[in-house]
Every structure is written in structure tokens, then in C-alpha cells.
C-alpha positions in Angstrom: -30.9 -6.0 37.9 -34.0 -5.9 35.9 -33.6 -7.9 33.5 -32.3 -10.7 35.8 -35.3 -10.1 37.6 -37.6 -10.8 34.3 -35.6 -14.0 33.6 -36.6 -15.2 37.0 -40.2 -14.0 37.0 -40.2 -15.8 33.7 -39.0 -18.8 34.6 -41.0 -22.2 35.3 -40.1 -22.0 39.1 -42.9 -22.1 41.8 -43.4 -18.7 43.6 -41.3 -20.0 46.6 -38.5 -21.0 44.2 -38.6 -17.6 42.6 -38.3 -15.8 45.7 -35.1 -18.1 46.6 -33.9 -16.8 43.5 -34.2 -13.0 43.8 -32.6 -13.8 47.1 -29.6 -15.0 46.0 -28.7 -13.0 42.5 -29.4 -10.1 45.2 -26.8 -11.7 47.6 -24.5 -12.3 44.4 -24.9 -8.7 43.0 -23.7 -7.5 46.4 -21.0 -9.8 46.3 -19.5 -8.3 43.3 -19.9 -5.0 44.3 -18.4 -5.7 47.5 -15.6 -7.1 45.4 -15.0 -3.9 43.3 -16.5 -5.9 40.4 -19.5 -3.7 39.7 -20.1 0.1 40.4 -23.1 1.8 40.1 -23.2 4.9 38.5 -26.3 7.9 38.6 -26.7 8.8 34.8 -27.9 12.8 33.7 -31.2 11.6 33.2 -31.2 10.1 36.8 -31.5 6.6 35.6 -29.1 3.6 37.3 -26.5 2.1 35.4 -23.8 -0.6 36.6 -20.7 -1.3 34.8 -17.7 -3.6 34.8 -14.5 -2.6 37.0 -12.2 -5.1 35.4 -12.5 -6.6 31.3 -14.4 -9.8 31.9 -14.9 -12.0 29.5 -17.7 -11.7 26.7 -19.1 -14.9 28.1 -18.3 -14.3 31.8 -20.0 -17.0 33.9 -20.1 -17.7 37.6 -20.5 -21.8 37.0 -19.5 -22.3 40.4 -21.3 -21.6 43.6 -18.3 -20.2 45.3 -17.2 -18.0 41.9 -17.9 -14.9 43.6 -15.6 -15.9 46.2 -12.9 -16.9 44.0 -13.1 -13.4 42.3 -12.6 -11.7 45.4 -9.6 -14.1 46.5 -7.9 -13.8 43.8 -6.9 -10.0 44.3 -5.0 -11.9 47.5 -2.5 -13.3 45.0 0.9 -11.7 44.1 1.2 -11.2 39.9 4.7 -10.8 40.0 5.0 -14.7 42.1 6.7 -17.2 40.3 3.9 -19.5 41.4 1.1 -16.8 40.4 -0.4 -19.1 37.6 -0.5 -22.3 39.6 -2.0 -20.2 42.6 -4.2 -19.0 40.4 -5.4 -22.8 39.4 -5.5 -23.7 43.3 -7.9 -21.1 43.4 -10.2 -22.4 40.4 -10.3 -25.9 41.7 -10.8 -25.2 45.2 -14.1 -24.2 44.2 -14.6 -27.5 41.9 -16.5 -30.3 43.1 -14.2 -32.8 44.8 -13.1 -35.7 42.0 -12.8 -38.0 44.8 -11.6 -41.2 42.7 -8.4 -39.1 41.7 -8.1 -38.1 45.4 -8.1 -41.2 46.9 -5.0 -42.4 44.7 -3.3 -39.2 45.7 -3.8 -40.0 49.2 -2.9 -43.6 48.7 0.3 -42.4 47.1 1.4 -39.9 49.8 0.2 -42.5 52.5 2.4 -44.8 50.8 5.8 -42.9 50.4 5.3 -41.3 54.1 5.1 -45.4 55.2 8.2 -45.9 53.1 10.0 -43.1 54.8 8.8 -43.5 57.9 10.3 -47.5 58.0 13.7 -45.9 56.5 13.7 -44.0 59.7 13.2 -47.1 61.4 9.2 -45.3 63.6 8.2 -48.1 65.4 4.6 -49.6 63.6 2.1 -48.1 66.2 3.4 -44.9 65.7 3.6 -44.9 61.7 -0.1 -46.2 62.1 -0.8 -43.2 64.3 0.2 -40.6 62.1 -0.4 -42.0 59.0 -4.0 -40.9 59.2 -3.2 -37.6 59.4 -1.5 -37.6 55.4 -4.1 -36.7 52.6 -4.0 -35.5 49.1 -2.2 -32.2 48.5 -4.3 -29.1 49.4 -2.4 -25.8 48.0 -3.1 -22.6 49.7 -5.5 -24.4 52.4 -4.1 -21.8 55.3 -4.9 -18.8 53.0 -7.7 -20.1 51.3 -10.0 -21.1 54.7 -8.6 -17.8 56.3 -10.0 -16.1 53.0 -13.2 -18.0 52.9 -14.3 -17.0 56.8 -14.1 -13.7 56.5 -16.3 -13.8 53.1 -18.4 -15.4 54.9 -18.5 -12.9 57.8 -19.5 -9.9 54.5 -21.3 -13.3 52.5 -23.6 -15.4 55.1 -25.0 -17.5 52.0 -21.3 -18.8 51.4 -21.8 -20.8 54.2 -24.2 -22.8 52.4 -21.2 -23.9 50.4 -17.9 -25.7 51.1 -13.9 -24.8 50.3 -12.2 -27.3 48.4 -8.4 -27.5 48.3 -6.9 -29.7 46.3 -4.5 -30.2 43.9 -5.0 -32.4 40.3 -5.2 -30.0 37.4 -2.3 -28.2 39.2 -0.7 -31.6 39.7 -0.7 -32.4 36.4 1.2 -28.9 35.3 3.9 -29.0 38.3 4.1 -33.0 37.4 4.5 -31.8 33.6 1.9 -34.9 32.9 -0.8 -34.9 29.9 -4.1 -36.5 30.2 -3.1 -40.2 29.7 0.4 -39.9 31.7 -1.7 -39.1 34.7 -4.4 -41.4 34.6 -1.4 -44.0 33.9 0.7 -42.6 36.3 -2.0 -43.5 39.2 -3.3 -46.7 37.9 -7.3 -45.6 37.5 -8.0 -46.3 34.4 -11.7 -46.4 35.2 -11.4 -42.8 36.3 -11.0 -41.0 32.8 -14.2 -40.1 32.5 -14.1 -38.2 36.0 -10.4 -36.5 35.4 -12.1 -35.5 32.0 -15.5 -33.9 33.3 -13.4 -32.5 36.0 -10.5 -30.5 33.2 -13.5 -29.4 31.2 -15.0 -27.6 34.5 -11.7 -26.3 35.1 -11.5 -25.1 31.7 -14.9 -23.1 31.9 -14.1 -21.2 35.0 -10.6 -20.0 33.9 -12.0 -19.1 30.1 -15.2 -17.5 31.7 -14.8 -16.3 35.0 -11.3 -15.2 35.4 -10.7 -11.5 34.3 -8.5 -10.9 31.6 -6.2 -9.0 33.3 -4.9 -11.8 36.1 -3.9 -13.8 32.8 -0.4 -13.7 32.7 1.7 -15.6 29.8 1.7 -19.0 31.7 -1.9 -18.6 32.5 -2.6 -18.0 28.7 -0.8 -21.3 28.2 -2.3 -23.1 30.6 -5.7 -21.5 29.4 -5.0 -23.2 25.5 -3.5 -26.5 26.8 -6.7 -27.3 28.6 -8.5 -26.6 26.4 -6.4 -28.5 23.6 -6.7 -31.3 26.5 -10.4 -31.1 26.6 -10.5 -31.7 23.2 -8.4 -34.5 21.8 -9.1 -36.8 24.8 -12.7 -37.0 24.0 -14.0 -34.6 21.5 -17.7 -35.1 22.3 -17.5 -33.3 25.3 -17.1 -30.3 23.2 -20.1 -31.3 21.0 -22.3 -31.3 24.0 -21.2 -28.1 25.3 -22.4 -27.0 21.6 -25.3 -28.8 22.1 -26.1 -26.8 25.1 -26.4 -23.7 23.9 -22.7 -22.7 24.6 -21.1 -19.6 22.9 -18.1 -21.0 20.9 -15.7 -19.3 22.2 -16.2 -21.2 25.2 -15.4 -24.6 23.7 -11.6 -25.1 22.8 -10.6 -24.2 19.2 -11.6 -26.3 16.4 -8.5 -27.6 13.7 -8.1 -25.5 10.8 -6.3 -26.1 8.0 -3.0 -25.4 9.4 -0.3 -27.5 10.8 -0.6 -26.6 14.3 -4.1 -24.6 15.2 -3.4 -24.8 18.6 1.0 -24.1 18.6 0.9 -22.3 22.1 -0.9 -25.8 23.5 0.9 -27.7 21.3 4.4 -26.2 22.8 3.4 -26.4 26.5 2.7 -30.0 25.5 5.9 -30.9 24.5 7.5 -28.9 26.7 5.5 -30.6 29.2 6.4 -33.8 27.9 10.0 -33.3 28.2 10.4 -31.5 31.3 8.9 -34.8 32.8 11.3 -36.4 31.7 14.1 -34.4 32.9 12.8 -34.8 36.5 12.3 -38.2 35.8 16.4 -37.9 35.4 16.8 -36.3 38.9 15.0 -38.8 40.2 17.0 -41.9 39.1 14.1 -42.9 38.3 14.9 -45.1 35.4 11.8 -47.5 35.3 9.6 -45.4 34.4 12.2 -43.7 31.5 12.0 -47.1 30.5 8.4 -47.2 30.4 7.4 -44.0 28.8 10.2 -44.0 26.3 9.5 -47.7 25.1 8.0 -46.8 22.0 10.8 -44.5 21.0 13.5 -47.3 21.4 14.4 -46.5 24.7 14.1 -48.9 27.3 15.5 -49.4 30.6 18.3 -50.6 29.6 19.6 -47.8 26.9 18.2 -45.4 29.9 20.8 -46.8 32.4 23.4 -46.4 30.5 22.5 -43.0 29.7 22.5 -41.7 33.3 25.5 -43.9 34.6 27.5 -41.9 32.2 25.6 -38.7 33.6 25.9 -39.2 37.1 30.0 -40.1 37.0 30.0 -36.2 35.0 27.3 -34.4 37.2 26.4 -34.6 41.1 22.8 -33.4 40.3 20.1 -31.9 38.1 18.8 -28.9 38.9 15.0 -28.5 38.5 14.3 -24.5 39.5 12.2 -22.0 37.4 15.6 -21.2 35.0 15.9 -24.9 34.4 12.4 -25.0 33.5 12.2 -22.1 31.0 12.9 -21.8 27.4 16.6 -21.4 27.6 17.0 -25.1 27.8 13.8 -26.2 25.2 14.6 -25.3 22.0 12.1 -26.0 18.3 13.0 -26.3 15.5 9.9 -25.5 12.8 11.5 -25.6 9.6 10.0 -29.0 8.4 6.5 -28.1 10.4 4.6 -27.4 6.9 6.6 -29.8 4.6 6.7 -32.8 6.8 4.6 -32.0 9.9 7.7 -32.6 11.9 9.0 -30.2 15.1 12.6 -31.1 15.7 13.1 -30.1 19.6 15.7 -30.2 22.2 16.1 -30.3 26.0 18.6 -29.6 27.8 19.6 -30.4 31.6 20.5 -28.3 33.7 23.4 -30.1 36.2 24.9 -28.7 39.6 28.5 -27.9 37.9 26.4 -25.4 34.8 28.5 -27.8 32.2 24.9 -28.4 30.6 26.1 -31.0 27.8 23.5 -33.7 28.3 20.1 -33.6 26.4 16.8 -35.0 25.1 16.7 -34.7 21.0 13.9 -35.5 18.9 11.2 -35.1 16.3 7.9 -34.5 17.2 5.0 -36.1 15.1 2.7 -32.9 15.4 -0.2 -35.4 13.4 -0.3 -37.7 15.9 0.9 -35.7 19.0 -2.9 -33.6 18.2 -4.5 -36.6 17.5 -3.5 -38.3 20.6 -3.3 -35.2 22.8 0.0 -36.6 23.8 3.7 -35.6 22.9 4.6 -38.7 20.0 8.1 -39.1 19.3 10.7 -40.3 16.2 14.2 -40.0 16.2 14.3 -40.1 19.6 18.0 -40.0 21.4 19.5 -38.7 24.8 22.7 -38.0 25.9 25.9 -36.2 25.8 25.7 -33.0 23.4 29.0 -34.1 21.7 27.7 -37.6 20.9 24.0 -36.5 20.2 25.7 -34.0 17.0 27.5 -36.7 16.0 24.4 -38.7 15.6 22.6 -36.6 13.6 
């Protein structure tokens, strides 16, 4: 307390601002001891000392106004959830400044495929008008958040000061399995990279400094190095201005070393990424945009088609839960990593019937794929497992 006190009294601030100041790291202080955070304990020599509950990071920030909220609300999550990692992002960027370029093509997009649905079901136009207003962007955990936020604000009166933002774009990229470009691509707002990049980077400092260690589980620790891998390749100077500012370095994503793949959890979550969207791009029928992110890999629409006509006469369905998801259907290969810089990797569809013979097979280009900060392909093939071993 002291020496936050100094740094205030030390600081260029007019007296009034100072005094705003002390009021609020007070408020704060009590926030995290309300929250378990900090504990005060009497020493032998009758001196005060405070000390950490949980293992916060070396570099723990609150960059957010509402960080002390989101420690609190966090201890409302379930670890063992399947969605605990993804709740634990709804949490982190309902405390972020509203990106409200991305948010408006969100909207647009669920405004859109409500109308579509809505004339499919033949609502007469005034009434599809009517409750078209009422569809936004996606807000995860709103009821639990706002329910969360009032009564911290009931213990917190300062809170009030600031607002709860729900919404759903670092989390949409994960459940959506897109990287940095397929989303921007994906939306049509090109002019918005700069905003979807400031707004990942402020992502990426609250999970690496504010989270605790122990709510990280696996998939948060991979989510943790593919942002930051993100962050990174997509513009690089972002990272030299965070150095720039002081920063400590283990806040800005890792460096390259020498090796291969300095970043092989981001890396994998990449290309897992990468070919998880394309599976649901399979249950969807969706063979346009197969077509259009496969191009480059000689695979058009056409070659797509024909993939999934032969599918769908075998299968009734893909199935897209957790187990579909996990690494018993993604499979690498590393044996030419350090020799030719090449991942050979597999994906396999889950169907309805469990027959799972129909896959994704290629080589990854790990030079490029880092460089771009986007899964590039050679060798590219899907298909029938029989006929994709014969082809090799």
C-alpha cells in the first residue's frame, strides 16, 4: 500500500487527481481482498504484510477497468466444463472495449440468416421487420455475467462507473476454428484489421497477465500461445511497441529461435484449427467456400463436389461434438519437420454410422504457415481413406 501510495504522490498529477487516485487503488485493494486475492497478515515484529492467495503472474496487470471484476467472476466458472476455456475468454472480452466494426458485421450476419429463415417459414414482412431488431451479435454468458456484475457492484459502487461487455469475436474465432485472415475474410472488412488486431493483442495481455495460473487448463494454455503466435505474425510491430513501452518480455509473444517450430503448441492449434474448419465446412455442404479456401491447394469447387457426393451417398451426417474435435481424429507426422520443414497431418471425419474412412491429408509448409500466421498447404487431397493410401 505504501509504495503505491509513493508512486502516486510522486506522480505529475494535480492534488485533486492524486486524491482520485488513492481513492480508487483503495477501492481496488479492497476489491481483491474481497475476492480472496490478497490477505493480510500481522508479522512477529507487528509490521503488516499482504500476500498473494493464488500464483499470479510475475507481470500480473489489471489493464482493464473491470479486471478486478473478472477475477472475482471467474471463480463462477466450472474447471471441469467442456466449455471452461471458451467461458474463460467470454469473460476476458466482456471486459474489452467494444470492437464495434467487427460487431456490426456479426450483427449483419445474424440479421441476415434470421431474415433468411424467417422467409423459409413463410413470417409475413411486418413481422420479420418487427423482430428483426431484436437480433444482435452473440453475447456469451450475458445472463450470468450482468447477474454477476450487479451484485459486484452492490460490494464495488465504483464498478458502476464502468460497463459489462458481452460479446463474442476472439471466442468466435476459436469455436469458428478461423485464424486472423480467415476471419477478417470470412466477414468482408478488410478495413477492419487494424481494429481485430489491437483488439487480440488486448486479449492477449489480460489472459497472459491477469489470469492466475491455476484457471489455465490445457486448452487455455493453447489458446494462451496461439494468440500470442497471432499477435505476432499478423503485424509484428505491435510487439515492437509493446517493447517500446517499457513492457517486460515475457509479456510479448515468443520471439523465433533457431528451431523449426518455436512456437509447436500455436503452431498445432493452428493447423488443427485450420482443418477442423474445414471439416465443419463438410457438415455444412458448404462447398463454396471449400472451394474458396482450398483454391490454392488444387482444390476447387468442383473436385470438392465430387468429394462430398461420394460422402454423402456413404454417410447421413458428420458429427462435430468435443470427441470429433480432439486429437483422435488429427494426427502429425514430424519426421521431415527438421530435414524438410514439412508436417505431414491428417484429419479425420467423424460420420453418424462411426465408419470414419473419409479424410483431409496434407503437408504443412511450417515456413510459410509462421510467416503468414496461417495454415499453408502442399500435397493437399481429401477423400476416402482407401483411395487417399493409394495416393500416396
Amino acid at each position: 500500500e505504501a509504495r503505491i501510495q509513493k508512486l502516486i504522490f510522486d506522480s505529475g498529477q494535480t492534488d485533486e487527481q492524486k486524491a482520485k487516485l488513492l481513492m480508487r487503488s483503495d477501492e481496488i485493494f479492497a476489491t481483491l481482498v474481497d475476492a480472496g486475492v490478497a490477505i493480510r497478515k500481522e508479522l512477529p515484529n507487528g509490521e503488516t504484510n499482504w500476500s498473494a492467495t493464488v500464483d499470479l503472474p510475475e507481470d500480473f496487470a489489471l489493464d482493464q477497468p473491470l479486471s478486478p471484476f473478472l477475477l472475482a467472476a471467474i471463480e463462477l466458472l466450472d474447471s471441469e466444463s467442456d466449455t471452461y476455456a471458451l467461458d474463460v475468454i467470454s469473460m476476458i472480452e466482456a471486459t474489452l472495449e467494444n470492437p464495434w466494426s467487427i460487431l456490426r458485421a456479426q450483427e449483419r450476419r445474424a440479421r441476415d440468416a434470421a431474415m433468411a429463415q424467417m422467409k423459409a417459414d413463410g413470417i409475413d414482412y411486418d413481422e420479420r421487420m418487427e423482430r428483426i431488431v431484436d437480433i444482435s451479435y452473440p453475447k456469451p454468458l450475458e445472463g450470468l455475467l450482468n447477474a454477476a456484475f450487479e451484485s459486484y457492484c452492490e460490494k464495488v459502487p465504483w464498478a458502476r462507473d464502468f460497463q459489462l461487455r458481452p460479446k463474442s469475436v476472439l471466442r468466435d474465432m476459436l469455436e469458428t476454428a478461423n485464424d486472423f485472415k480467415g476471419y477478417i475474410s470470412g466477414f468482408g472488412m478488410a478495413r477492419s484489421e487494424g481494429t481485430l488486431l489491437r483488439y487480440l493483442s488486448e486479449a492477449y495481455h489480460v489472459l497472459s497477465r491477469t489470469i492466475p495460473a491455476d484457471k489455465f487448463d490445457e486448452r487455455l494454455k493453447e489458446i494462451l500461445e496461439w494468440l500470442g503466435f497471432t499477435v505476432r505474425t499478423v503485424d509484428s510491430s505491435l510487439v515492437d511497441e509493446w517493447a517500446a513501452s517499457g513492457e517486460d518480455a515475457s509479456v510479448v509473444p515468443p520471439a523465433a529461435t533457431d528451431v523449426v517450430v518455436p512456437d509447436r503448441r500455436a503452431v498445432t492449434l493452428l493447423v488443427r484449427n485450420a482443418l477442423w474448419r474445414r471439416v465443419r465446412l463438410i457438415a455444412a455442404h458448404d462447398i463454396q467456400q471449400l472451394g474458396k479456401i482450398d483454391y490454392d491447394w488444387g482444390w476447387d469447387e468442383r473436385r470438392w463436389r465430387d468429394a462430398l457426393d461420394a460422402f454423402f451417398k456413404a454417410h447421413d451426417h458428420v458429427v462435430l461434438d468435443a470427441d470429433a474435435h480432439s486429437t483422435k481424429f488429427f494426427e502429425i507426422d514430424t519426421s521431415e519437420e527438421t530435414s524438410k520443414h514439412l508436417w505431414h497431418v491428417r484429419q479425420t471425419v467423424d460420420d453418424y454410422e462411426g465408419d470414419r474412412d473419409f479424410g483431409i491429408w496434407a503437408d504443412v509448409l511450417l515456413d510459410a504457415t509462421q510467416d503468414l500466421g496461417a495454415a499453408v498447404f502442399d500435397h493437399y487431397r481429401a477423400g476416402f481413406i482407401e483411395d487417399l493410401l493409394g495416393s500416396d
